[in-house]
C-alpha positions in Angstrom: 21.1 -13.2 0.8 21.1 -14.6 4.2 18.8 -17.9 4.5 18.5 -16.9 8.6 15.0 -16.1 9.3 14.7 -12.4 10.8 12.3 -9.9 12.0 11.5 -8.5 8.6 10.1 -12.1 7.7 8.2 -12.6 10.5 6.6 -9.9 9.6 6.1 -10.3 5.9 4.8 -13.9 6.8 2.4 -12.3 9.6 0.8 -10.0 6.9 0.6 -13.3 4.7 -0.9 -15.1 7.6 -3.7 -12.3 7.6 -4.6 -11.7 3.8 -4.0 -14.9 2.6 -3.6 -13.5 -0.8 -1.3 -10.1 -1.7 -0.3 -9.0 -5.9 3.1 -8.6 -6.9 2.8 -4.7 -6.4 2.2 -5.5 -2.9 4.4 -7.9 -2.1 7.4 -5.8 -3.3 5.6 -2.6 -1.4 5.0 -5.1 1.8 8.9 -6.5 1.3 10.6 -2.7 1.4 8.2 -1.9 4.5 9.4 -5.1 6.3 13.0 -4.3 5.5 12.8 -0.7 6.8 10.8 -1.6 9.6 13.6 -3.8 10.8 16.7 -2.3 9.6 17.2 -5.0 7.4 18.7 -4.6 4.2 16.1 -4.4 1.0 17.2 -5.6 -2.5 14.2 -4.7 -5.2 14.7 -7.7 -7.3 15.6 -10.3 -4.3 11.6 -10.3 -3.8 11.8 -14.1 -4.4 14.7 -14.5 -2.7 13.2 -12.9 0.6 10.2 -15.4 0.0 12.5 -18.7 -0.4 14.0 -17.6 3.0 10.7 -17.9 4.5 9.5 -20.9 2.6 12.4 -23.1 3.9 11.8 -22.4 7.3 8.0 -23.1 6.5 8.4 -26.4 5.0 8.2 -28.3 8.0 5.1 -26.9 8.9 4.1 -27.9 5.1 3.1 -24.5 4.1 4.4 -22.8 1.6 4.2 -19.0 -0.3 3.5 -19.7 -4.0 3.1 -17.2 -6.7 0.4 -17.6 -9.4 -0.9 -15.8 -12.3 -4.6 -13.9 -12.3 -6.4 -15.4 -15.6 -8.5 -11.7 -15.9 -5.2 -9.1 -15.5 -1.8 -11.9 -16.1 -0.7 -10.1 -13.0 1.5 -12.1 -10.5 0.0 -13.1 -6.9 1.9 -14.6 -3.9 -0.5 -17.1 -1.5 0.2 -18.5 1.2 -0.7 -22.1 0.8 -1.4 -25.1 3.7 0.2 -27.9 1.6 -0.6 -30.3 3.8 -4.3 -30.2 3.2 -4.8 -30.2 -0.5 -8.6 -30.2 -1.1 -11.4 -28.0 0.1 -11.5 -29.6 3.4 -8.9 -26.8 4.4 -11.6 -24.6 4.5 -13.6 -26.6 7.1 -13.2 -24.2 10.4 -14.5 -21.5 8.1 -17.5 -23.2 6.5 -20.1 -25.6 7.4 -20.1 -29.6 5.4 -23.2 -28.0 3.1 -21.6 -25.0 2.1 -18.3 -26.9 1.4 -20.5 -28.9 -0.8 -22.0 -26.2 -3.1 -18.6 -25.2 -2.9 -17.5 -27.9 -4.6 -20.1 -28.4 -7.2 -19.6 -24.8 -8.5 -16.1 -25.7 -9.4 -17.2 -28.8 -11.3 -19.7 -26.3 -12.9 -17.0 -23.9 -13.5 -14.0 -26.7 -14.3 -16.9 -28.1 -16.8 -18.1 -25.4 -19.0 -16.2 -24.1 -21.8 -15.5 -20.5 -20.7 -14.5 -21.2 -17.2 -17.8 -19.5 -15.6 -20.7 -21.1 -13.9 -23.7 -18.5 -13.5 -25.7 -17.6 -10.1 -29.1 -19.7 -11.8 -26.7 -22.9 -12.2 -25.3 -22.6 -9.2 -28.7 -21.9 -6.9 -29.7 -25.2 -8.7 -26.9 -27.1 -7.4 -27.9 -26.0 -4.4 -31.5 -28.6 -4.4 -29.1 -30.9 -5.3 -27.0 -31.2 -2.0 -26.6 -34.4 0.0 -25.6 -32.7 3.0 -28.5 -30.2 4.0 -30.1 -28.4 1.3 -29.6 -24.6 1.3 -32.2 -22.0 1.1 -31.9 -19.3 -2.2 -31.3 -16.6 0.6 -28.4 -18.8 2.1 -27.0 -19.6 -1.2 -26.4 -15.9 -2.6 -25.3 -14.9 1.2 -22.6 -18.3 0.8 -21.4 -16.5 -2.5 -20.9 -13.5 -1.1 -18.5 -15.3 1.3 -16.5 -16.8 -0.9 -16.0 -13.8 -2.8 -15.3 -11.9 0.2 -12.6 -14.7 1.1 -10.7 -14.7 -2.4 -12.3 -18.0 -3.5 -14.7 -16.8 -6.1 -14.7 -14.2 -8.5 -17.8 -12.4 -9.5 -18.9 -10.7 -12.5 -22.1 -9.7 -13.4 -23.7 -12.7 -12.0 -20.9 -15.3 -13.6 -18.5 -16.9 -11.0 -14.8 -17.8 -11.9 -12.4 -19.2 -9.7 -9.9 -16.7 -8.2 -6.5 -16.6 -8.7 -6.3 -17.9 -4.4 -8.2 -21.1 -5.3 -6.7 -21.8 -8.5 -3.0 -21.3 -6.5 -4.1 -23.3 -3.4 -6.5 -26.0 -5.2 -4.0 -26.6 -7.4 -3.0 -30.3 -6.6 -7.2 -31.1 -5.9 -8.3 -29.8 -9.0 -5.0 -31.9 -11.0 -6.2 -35.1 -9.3 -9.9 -34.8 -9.5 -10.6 -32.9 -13.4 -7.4 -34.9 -14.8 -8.5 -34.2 -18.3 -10.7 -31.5 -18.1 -8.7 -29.1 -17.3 -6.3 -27.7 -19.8 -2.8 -25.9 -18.9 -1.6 -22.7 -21.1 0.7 -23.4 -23.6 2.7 -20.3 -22.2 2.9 -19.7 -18.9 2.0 -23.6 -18.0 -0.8 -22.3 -15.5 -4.2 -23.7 -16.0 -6.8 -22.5 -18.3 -9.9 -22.1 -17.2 -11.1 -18.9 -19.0 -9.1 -20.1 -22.6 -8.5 -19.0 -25.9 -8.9 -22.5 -27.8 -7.3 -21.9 -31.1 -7.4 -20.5 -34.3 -5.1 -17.6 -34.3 -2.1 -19.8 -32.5 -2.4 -23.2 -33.3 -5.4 -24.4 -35.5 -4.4 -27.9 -36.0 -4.7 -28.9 -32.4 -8.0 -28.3 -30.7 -6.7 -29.0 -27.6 -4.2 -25.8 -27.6 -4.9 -23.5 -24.7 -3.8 -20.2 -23.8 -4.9 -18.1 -21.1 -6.0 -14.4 -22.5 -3.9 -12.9 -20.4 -0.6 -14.7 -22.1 -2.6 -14.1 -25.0 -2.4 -10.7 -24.6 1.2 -10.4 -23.7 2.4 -12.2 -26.7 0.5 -10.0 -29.1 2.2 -6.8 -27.7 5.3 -8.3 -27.4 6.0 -9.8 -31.0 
């Protein structure tokens, strides 16, 4: 396939540009439109070829489309990521120096428990805690919302998870600063936040980790 950047890219990369964040399913639906759109031809398997046309001429710019894996489904997700910023201060137009704050602490909180979840009574603690300005409960839980809203959190039933967007565009951050306490699946080689330490795979080594996802696959797949 042609490495020349055409119309059908710009607008894949527009769509990117809005979303942020787009599943495999979509990409491939959002890759035929482009093609059609344009009168361009569309290969169903080239998905990632299309994408590496768009990442070379991106590279400059230091962004970059990356795919990762959802720790909840195992399904495939392509983000666009700003690789020239690689720590939360990327997200400073859209959110005041408190807020990036709690932001941080609730992925320690989440990075530092051992099932990969930090609950909405932890979190409005960390809150007091703030060195910046402290943020009322009301702002807290509306802050959450946001970063649910904006792909950065996950929320379930009042336990917060890191979304597959942070875990994809934090990726480099959350190497340097957890080091050791994060673990990577023995499978797929993405982290493992939400892990299955263990027994049924490997139960000499306690620090084996699998993602359940992977997990999952392997068991209906052997």
């Amino acid at each position: 396939m042609s490495r020349q950047m055409g119309d059908s890219h710009r607008r894949f990369l527009q769509t990117m540009m809005a979303s942020g964040i787009v599943d495999e399913q979509g990409a491939k639906a959002l890759y035929q439109y482009c093609c059609e759109t344009h009168n361009t031809q569309h290969i169903p398997d080239k998905l990632d070829d299309f994408i590496d046309t768009i990442n070379s001429k991106l590279q400059p710019m230091f962004m970059q489309i990356r795919k990762g894996m959802s720790e909840d489904s195992g399904h495939q997700y392509y983000a666009l990521v700003n690789m020239a910023e690689t720590d939360v201060t990327r997200m400073s137009s859209d959110y005041a120096d408190n807020e990036l704050e709690l932001f941080r602490k609730t992925m320690d909180l989440i990075v530092g428990s051992e099932d990969g979840k930090a609950s909405s009574t932890d979190i409005l603690n960390s809150a007091d805690t703030l060195t910046t300005r402290k943020l009322k409960k009301s702002e807290t839980e509306h802050l959450l919302t946001r970063l649910v809203h904006d792909k950065w959190l996950n929320e379930k039933r009042g336990e917060y998870t890191l979304s597959t967007r942070c875990i994809i565009e934090m990726e480099p951050y959350m190497r340097a600063m957890y080091q050791d306490q994060v673990k990577v699946c023995h499978i797929c080689h993405n982290f493992a936040f939400q892990k299955s330490d263990g027994p049924v795979l490997s139960p000499e080594d306690e620090d084996f980790s699998i993602n359940f996802s992977c997990l999952f696959v392997k068991f209906f797949s052997t």
